[in-house]
Predicted model as a PDB file, atoms N, CA, C, CB and O in Angstrom, pLDDT in the B-factor column:
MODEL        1                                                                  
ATOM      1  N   UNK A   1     116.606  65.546  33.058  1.00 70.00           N  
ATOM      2  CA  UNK A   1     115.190  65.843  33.207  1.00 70.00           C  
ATOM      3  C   UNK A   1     114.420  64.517  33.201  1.00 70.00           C  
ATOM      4  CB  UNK A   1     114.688  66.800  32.068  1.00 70.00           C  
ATOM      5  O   UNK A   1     114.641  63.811  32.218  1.00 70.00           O  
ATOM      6  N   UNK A   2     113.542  64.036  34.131  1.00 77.00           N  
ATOM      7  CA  UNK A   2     113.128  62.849  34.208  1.00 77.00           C  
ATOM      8  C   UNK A   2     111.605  62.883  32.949  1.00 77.00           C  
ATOM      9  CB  UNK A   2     112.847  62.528  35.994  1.00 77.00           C  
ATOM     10  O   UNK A   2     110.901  63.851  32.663  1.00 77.00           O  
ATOM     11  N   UNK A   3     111.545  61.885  32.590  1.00 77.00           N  
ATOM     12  CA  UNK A   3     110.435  61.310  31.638  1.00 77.00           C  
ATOM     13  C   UNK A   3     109.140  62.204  31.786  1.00 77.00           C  
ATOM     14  CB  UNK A   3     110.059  59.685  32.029  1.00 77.00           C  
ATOM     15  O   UNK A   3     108.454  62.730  30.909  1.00 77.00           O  
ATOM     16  N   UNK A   4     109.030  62.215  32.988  1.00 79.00           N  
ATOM     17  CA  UNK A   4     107.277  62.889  32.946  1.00 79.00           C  
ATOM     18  C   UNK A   4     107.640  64.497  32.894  1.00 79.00           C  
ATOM     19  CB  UNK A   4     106.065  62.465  34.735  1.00 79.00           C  
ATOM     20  O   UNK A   4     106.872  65.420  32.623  1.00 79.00           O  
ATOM     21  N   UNK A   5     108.465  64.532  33.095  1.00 79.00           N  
ATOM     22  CA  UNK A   5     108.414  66.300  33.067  1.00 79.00           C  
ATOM     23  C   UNK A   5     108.803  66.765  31.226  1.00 79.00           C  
ATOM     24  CB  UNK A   5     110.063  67.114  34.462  1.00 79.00           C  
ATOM     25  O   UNK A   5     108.335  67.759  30.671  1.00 79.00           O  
ATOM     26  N   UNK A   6     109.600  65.912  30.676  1.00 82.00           N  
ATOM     27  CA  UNK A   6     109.986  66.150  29.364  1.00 82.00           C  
ATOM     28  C   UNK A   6     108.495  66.081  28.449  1.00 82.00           C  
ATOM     29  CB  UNK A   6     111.192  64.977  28.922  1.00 82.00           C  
ATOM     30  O   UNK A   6     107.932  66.826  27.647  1.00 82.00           O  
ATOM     31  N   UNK A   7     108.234  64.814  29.032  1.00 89.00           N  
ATOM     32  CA  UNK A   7     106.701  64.668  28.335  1.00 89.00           C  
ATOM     33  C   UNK A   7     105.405  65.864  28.694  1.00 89.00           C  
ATOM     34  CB  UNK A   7     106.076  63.091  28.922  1.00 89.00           C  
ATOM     35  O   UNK A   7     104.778  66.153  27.675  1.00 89.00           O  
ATOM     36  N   UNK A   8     105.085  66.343  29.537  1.00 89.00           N  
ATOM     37  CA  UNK A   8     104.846  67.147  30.080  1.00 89.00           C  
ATOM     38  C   UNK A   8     105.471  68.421  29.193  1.00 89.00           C  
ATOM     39  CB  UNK A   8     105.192  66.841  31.338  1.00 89.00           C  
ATOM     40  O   UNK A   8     104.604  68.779  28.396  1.00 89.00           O  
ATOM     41  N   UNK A   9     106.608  69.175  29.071  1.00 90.00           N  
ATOM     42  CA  UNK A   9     107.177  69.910  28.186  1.00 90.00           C  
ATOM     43  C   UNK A   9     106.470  69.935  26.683  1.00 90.00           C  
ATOM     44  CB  UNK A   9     108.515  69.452  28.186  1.00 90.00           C  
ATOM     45  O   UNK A   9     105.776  70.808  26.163  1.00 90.00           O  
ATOM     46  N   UNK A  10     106.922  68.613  26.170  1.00 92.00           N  
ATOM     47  CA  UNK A  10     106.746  68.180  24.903  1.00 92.00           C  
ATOM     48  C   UNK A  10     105.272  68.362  24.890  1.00 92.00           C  
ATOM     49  CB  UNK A  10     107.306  66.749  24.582  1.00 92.00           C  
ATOM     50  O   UNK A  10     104.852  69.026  23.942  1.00 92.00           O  
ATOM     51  N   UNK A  11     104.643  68.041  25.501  1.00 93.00           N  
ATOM     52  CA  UNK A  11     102.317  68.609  25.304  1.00 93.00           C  
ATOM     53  C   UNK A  11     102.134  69.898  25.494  1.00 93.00           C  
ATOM     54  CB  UNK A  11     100.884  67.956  26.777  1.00 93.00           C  
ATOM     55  O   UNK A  11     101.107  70.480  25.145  1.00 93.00           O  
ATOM     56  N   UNK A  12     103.229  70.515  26.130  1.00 94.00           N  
ATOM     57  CA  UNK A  12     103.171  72.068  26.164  1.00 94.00           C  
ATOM     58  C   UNK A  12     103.175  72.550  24.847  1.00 94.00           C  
ATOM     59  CB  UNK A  12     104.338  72.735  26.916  1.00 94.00           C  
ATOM     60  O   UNK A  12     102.128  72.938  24.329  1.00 94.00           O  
ATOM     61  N   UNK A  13     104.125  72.561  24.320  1.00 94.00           N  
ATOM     62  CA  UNK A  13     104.540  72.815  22.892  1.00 94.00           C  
ATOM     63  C   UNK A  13     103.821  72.429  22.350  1.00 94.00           C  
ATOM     64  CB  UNK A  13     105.565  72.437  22.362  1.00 94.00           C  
ATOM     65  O   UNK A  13     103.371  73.233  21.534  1.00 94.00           O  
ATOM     66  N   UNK A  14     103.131  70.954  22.332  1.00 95.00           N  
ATOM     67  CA  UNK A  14     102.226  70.941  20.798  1.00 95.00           C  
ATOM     68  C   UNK A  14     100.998  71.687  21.333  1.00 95.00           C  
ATOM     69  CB  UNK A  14     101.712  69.149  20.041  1.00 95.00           C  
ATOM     70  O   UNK A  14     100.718  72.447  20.406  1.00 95.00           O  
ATOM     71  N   UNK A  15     100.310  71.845  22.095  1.00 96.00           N  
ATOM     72  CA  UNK A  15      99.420  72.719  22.716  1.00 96.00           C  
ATOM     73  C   UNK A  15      99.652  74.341  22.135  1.00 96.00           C  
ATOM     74  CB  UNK A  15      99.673  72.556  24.342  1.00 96.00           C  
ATOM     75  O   UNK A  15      98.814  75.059  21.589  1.00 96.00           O  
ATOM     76  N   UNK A  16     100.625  74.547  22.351  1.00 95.00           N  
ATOM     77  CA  UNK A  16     100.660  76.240  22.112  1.00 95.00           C  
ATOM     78  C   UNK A  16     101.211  76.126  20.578  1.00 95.00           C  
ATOM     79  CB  UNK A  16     101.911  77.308  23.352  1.00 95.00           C  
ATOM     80  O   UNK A  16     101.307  77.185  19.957  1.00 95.00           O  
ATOM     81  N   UNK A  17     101.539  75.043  20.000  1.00 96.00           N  
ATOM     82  CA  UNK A  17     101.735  75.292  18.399  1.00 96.00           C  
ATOM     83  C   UNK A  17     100.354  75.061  17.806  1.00 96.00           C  
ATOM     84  CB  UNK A  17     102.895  74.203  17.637  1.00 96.00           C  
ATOM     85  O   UNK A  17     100.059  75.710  16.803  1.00 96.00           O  
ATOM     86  N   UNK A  18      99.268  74.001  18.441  1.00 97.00           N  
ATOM     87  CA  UNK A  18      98.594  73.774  17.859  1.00 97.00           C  
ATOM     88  C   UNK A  18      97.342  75.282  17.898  1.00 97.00           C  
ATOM     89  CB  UNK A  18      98.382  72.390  18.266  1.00 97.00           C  
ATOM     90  O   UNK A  18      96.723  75.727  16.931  1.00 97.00           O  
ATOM     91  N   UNK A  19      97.297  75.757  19.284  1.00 96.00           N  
ATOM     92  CA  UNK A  19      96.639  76.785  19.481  1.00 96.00           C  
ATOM     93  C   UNK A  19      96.819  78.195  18.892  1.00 96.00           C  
ATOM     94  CB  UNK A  19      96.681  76.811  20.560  1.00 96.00           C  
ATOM     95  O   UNK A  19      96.158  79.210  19.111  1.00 96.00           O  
ATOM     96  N   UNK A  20      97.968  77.987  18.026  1.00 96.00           N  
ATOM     97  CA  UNK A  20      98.615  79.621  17.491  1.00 96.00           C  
ATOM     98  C   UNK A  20      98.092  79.324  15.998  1.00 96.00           C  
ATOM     99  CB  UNK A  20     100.779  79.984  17.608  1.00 96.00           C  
ATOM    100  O   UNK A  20      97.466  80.083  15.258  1.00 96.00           O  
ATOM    101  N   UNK A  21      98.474  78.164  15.793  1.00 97.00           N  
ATOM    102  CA  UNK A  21      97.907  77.856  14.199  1.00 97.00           C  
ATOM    103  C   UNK A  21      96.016  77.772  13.915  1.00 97.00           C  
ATOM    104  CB  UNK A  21      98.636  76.064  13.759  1.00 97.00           C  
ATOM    105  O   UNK A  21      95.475  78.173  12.885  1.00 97.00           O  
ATOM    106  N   UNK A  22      95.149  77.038  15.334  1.00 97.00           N  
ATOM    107  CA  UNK A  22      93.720  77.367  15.253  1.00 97.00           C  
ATOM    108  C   UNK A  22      93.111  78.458  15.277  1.00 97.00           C  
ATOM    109  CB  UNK A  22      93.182  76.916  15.985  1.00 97.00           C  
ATOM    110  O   UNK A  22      92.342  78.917  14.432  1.00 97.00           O  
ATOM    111  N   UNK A  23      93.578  79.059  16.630  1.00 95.00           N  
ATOM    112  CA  UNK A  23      92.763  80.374  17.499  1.00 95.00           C  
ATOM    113  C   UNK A  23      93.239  81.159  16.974  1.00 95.00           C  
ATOM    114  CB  UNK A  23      92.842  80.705  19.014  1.00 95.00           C  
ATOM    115  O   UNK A  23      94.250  80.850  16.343  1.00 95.00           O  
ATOM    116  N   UNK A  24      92.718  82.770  16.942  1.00 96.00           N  
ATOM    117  CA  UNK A  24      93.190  83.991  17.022  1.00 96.00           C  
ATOM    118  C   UNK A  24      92.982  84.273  18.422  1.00 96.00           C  
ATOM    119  CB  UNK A  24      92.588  84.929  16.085  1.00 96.00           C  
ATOM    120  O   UNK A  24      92.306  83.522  19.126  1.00 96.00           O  
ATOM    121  N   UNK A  25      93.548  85.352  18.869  1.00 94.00           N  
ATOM    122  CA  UNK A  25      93.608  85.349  20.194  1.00 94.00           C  
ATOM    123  C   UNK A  25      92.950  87.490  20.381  1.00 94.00           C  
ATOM    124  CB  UNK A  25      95.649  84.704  20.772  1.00 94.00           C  
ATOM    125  O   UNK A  25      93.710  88.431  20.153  1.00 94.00           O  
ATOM    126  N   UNK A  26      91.651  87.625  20.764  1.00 94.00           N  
ATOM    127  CA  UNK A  26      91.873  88.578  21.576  1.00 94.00           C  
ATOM    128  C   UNK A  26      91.680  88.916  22.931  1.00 94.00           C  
ATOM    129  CB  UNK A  26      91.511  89.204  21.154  1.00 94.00           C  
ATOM    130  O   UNK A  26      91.245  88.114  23.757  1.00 94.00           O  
ATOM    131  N   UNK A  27      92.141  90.635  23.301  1.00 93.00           N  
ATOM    132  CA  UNK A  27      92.407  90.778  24.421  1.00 93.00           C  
ATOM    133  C   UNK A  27      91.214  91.673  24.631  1.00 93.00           C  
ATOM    134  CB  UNK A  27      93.769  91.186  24.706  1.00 93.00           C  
ATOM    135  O   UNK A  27      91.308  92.821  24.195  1.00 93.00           O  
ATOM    136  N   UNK A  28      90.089  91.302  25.248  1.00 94.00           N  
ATOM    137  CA  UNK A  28      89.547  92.473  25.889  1.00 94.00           C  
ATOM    138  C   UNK A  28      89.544  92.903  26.998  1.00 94.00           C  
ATOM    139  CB  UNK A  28      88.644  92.557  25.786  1.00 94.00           C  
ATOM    140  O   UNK A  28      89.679  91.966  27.785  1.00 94.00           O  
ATOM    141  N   UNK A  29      89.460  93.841  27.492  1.00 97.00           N  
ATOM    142  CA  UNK A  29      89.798  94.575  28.536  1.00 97.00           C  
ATOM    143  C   UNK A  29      88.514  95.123  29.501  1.00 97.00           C  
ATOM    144  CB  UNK A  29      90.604  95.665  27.952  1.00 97.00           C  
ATOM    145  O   UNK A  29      87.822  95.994  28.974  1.00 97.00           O  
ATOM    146  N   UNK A  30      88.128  94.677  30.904  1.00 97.00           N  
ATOM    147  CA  UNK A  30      87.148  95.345  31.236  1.00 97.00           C  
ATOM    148  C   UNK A  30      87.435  95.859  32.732  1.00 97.00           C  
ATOM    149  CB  UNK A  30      85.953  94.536  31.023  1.00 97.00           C  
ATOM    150  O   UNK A  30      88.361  95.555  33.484  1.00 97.00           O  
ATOM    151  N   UNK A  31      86.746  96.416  32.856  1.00 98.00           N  
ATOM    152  CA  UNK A  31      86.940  97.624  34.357  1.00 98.00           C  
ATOM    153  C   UNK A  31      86.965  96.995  35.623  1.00 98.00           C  
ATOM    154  CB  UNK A  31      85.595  98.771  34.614  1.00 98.00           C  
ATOM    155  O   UNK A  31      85.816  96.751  35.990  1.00 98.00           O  
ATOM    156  N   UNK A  32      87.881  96.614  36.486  1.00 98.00           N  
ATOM    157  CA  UNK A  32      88.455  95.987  37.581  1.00 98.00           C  
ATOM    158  C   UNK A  32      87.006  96.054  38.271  1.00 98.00           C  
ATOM    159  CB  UNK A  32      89.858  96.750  38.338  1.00 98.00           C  
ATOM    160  O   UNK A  32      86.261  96.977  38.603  1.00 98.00           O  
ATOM    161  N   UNK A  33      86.934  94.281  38.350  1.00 97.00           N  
ATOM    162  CA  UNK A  33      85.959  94.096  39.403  1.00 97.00           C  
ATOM    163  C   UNK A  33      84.922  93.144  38.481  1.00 97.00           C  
ATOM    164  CB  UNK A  33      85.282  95.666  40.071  1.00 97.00           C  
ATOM    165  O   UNK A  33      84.403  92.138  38.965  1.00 97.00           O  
ATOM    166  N   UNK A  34      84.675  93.584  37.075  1.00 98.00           N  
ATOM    167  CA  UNK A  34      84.295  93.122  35.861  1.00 98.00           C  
ATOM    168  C   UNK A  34      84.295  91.648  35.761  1.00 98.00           C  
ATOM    169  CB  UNK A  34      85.095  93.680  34.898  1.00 98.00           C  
ATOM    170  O   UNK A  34      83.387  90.898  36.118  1.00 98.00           O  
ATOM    171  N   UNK A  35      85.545  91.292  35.174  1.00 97.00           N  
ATOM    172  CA  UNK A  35      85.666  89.814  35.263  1.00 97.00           C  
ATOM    173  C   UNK A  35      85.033  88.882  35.570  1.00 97.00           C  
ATOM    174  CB  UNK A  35      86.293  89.533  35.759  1.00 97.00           C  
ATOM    175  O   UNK A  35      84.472  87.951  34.993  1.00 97.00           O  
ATOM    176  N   UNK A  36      85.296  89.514  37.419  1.00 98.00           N  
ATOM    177  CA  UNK A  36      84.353  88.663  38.396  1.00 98.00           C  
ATOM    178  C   UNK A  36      83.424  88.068  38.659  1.00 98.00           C  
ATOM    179  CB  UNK A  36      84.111  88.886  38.943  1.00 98.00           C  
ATOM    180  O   UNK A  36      83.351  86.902  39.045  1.00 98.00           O  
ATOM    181  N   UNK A  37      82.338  89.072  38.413  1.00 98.00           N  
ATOM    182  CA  UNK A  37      80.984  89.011  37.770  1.00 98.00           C  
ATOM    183  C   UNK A  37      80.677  88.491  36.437  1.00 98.00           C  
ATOM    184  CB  UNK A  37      80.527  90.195  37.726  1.00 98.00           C  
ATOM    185  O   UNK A  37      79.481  88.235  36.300  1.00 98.00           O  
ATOM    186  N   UNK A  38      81.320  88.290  35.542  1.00 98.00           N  
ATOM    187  CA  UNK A  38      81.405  87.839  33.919  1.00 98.00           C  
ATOM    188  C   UNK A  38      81.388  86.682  34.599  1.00 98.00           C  
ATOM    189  CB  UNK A  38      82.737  88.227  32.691  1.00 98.00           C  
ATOM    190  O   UNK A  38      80.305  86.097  34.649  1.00 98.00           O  
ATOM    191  N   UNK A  39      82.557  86.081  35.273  1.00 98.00           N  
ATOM    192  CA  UNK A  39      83.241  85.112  35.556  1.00 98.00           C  
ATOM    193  C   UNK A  39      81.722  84.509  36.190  1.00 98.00           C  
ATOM    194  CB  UNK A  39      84.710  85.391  36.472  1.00 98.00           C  
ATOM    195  O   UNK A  39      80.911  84.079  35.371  1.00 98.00           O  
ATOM    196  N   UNK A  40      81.428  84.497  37.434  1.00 98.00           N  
ATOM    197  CA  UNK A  40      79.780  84.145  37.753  1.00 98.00           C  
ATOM    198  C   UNK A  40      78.464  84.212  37.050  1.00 98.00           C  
ATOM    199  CB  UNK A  40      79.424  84.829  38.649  1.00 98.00           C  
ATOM    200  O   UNK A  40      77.421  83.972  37.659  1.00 98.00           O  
ATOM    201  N   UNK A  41      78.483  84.514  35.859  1.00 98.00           N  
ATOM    202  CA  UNK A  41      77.327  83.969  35.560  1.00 98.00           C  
ATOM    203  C   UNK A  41      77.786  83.345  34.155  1.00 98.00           C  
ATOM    204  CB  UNK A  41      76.085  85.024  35.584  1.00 98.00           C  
ATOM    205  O   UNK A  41      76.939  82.853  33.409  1.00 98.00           O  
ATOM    206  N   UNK A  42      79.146  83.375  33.810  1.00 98.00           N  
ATOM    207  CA  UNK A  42      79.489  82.038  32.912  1.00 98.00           C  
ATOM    208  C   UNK A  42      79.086  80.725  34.014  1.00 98.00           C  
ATOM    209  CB  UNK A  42      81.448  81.998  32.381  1.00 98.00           C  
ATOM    210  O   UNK A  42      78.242  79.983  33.512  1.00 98.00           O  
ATOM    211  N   UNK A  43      79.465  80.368  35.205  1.00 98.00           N  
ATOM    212  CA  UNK A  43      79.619  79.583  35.745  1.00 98.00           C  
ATOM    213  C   UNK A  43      78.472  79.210  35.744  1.00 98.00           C  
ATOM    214  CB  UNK A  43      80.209  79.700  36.611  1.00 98.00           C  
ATOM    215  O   UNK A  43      78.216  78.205  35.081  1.00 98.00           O  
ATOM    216  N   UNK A  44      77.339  79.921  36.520  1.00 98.00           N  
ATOM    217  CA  UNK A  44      75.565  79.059  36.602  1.00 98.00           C  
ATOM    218  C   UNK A  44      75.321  78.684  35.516  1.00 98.00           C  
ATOM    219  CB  UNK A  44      74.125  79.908  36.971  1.00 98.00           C  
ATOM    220  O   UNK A  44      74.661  77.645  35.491  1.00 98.00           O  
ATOM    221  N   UNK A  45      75.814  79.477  33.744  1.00 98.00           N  
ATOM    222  CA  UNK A  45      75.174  78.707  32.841  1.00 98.00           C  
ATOM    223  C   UNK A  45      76.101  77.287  32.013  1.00 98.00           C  
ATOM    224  CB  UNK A  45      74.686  79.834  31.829  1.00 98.00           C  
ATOM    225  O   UNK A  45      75.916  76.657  30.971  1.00 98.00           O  
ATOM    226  N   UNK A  46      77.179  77.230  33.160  1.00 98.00           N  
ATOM    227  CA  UNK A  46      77.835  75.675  32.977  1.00 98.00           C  
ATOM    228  C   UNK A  46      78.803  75.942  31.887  1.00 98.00           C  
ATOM    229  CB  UNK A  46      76.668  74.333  32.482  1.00 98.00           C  
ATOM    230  O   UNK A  46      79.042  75.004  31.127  1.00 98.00           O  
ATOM    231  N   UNK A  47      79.386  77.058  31.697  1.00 98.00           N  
ATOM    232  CA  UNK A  47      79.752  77.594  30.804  1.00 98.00           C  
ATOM    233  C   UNK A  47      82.043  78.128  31.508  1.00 98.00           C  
ATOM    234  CB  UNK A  47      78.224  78.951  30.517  1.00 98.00           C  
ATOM    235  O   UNK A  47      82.523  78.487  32.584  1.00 98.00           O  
ATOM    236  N   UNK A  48      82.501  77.909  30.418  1.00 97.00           N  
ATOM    237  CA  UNK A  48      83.687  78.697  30.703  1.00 97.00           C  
ATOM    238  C   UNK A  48      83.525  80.076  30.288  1.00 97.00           C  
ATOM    239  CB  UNK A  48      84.868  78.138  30.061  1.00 97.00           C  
ATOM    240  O   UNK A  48      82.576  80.433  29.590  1.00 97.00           O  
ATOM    241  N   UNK A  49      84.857  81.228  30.896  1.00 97.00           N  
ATOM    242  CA  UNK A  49      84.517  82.417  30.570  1.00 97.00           C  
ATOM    243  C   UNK A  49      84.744  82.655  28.981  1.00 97.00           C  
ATOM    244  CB  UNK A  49      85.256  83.322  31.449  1.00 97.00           C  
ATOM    245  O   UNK A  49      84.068  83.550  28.474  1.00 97.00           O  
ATOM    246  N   UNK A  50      85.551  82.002  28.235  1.00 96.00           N  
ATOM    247  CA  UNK A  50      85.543  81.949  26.943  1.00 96.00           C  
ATOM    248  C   UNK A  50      84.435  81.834  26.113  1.00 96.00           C  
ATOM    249  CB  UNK A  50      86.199  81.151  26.690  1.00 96.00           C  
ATOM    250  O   UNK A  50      84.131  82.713  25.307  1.00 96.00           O  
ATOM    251  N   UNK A  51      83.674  80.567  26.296  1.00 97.00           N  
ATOM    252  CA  UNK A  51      82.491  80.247  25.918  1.00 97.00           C  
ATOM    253  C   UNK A  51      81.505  81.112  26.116  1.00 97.00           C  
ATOM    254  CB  UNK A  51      82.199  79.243  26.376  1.00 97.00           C  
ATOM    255  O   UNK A  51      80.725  81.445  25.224  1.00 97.00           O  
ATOM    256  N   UNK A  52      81.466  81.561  27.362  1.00 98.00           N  
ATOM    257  CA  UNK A  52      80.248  82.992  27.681  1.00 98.00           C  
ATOM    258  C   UNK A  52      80.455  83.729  26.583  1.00 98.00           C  
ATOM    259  CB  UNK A  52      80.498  84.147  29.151  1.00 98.00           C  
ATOM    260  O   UNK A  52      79.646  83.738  25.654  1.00 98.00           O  
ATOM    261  N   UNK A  53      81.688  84.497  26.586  1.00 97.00           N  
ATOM    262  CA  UNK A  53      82.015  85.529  26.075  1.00 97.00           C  
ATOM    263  C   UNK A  53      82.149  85.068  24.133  1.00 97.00           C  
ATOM    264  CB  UNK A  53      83.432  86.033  27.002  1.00 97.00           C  
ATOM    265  O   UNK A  53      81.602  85.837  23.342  1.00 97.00           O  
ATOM    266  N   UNK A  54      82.551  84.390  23.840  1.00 97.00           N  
ATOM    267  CA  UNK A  54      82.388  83.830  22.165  1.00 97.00           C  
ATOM    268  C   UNK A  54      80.400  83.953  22.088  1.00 97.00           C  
ATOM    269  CB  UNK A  54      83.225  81.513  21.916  1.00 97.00           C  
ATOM    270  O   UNK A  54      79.726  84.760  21.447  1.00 97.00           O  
ATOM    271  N   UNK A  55      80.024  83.032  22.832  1.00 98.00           N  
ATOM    272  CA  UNK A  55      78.743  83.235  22.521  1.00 98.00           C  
ATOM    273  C   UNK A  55      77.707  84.251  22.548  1.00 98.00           C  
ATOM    274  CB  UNK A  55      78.389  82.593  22.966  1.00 98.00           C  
ATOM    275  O   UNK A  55      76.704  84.280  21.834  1.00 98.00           O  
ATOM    276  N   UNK A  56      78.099  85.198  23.571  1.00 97.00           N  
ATOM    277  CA  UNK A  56      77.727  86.770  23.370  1.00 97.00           C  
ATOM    278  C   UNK A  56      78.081  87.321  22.326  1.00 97.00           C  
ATOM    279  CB  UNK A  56      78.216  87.633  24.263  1.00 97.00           C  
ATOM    280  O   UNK A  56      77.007  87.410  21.730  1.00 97.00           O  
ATOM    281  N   UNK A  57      78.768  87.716  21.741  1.00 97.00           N  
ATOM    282  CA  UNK A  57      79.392  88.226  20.855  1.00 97.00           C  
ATOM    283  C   UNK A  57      78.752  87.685  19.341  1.00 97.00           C  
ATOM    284  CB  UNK A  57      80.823  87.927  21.177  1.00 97.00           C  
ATOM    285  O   UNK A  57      78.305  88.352  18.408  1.00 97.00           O  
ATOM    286  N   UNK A  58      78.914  86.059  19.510  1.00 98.00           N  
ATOM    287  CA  UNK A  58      77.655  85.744  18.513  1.00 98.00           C  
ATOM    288  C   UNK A  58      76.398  85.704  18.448  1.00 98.00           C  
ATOM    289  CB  UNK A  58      77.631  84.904  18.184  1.00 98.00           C  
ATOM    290  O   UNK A  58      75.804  85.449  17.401  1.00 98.00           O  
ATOM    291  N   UNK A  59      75.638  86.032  19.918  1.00 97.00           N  
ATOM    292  CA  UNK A  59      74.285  86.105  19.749  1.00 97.00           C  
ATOM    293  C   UNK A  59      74.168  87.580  19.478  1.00 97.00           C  
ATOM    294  CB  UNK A  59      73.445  85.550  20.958  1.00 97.00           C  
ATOM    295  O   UNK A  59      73.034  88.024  19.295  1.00 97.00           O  
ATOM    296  N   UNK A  60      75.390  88.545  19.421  1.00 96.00           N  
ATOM    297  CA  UNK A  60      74.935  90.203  19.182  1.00 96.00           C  
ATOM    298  C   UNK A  60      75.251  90.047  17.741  1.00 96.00           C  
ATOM    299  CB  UNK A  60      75.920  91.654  20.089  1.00 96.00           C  
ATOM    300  O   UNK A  60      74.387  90.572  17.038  1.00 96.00           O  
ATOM    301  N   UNK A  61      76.383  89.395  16.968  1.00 97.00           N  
ATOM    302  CA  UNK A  61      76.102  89.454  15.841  1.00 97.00           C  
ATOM    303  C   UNK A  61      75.430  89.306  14.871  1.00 97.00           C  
ATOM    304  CB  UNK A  61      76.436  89.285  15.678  1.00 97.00           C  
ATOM    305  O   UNK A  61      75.212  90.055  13.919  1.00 97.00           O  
ATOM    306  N   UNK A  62      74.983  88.013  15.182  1.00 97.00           N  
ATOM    307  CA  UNK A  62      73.104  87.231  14.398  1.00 97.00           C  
ATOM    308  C   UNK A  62      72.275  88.553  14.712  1.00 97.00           C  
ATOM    309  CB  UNK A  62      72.024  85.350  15.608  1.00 97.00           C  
ATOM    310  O   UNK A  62      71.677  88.904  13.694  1.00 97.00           O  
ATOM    311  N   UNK A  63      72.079  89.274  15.631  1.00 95.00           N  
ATOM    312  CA  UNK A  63      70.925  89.955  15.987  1.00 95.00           C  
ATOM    313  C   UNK A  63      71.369  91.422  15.049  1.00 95.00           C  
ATOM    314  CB  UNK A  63      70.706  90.087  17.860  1.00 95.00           C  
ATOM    315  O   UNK A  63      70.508  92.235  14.714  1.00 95.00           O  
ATOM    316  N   UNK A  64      72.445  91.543  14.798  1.00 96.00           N  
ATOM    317  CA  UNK A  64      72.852  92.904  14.254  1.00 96.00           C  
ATOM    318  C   UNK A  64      72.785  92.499  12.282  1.00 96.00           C  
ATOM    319  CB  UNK A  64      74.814  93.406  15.054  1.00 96.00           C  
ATOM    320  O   UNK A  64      72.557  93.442  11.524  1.00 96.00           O  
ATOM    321  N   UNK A  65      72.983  91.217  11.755  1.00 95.00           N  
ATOM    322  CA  UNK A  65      72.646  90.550  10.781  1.00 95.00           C  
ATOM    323  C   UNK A  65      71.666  90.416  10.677  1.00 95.00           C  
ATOM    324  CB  UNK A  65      73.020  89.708  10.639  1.00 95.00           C  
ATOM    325  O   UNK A  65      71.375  89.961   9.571  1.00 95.00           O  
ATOM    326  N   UNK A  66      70.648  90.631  11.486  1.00 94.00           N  
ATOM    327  CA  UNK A  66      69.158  90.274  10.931  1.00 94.00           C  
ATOM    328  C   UNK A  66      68.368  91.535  10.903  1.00 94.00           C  
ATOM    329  CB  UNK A  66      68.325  89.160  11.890  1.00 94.00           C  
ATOM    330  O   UNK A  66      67.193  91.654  10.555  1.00 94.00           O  
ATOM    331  N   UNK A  67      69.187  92.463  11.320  1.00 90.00           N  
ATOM    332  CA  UNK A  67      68.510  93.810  11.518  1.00 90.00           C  
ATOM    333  C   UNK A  67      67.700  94.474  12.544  1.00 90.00           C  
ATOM    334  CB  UNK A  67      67.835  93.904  10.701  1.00 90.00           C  
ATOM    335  O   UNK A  67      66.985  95.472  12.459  1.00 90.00           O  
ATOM    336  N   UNK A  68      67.971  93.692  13.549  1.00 73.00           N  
ATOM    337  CA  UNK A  68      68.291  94.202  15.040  1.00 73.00           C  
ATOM    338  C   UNK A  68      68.982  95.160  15.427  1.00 73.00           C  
ATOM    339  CB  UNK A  68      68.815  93.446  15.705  1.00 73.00           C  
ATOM    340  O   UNK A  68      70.038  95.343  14.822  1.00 73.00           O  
ATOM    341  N   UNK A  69      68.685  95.933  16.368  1.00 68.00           N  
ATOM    342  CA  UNK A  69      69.682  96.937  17.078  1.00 68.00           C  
ATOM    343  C   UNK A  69      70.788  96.543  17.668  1.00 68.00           C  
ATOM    344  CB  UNK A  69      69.142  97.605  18.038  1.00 68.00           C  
ATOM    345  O   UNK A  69      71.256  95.514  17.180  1.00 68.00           O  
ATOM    346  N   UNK A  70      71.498  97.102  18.743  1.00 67.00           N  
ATOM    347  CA  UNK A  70      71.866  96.665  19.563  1.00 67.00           C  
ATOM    348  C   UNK A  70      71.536  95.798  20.504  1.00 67.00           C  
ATOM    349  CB  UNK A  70      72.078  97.244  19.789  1.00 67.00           C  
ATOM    350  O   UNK A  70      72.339  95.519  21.395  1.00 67.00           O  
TER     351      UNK A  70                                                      
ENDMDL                                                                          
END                                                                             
């Protein structure tokens, strides 16, 4: 196996060891076609779909903590 591919290997691994020991990981699931659209307006706000979606989730929680509705 030549050098760059082992090395390459070897950042894999610490990557997915380091990411199992930080992150929890969930799966949500949304209705084909969904994504897509998620996926586009993470993008205009310069945003990954992760980041969209973490930060939704925390701007509904603050709002449900402060005694907000939905």
């Amino acid at each position: 196996m030549p050098k760059k591919e082992r090395d390459m290997k070897k950042q894999t691994e610490w990557s997915r060891a380091y990411n199992a020991k930080t992150y929890d990981r969930l799966y949500p699931f949304v209705p084909k076609g969904r994504k897509a659209e998620i996926q586009a307006v993470a993008d205009t706000q310069g945003e990954t779909l992760n980041e969209f979606i973490v930060k939704a989730i925390d701007e509904r929680m603050k709002r449900l903590q402060e005694g907000g509705g939905n």
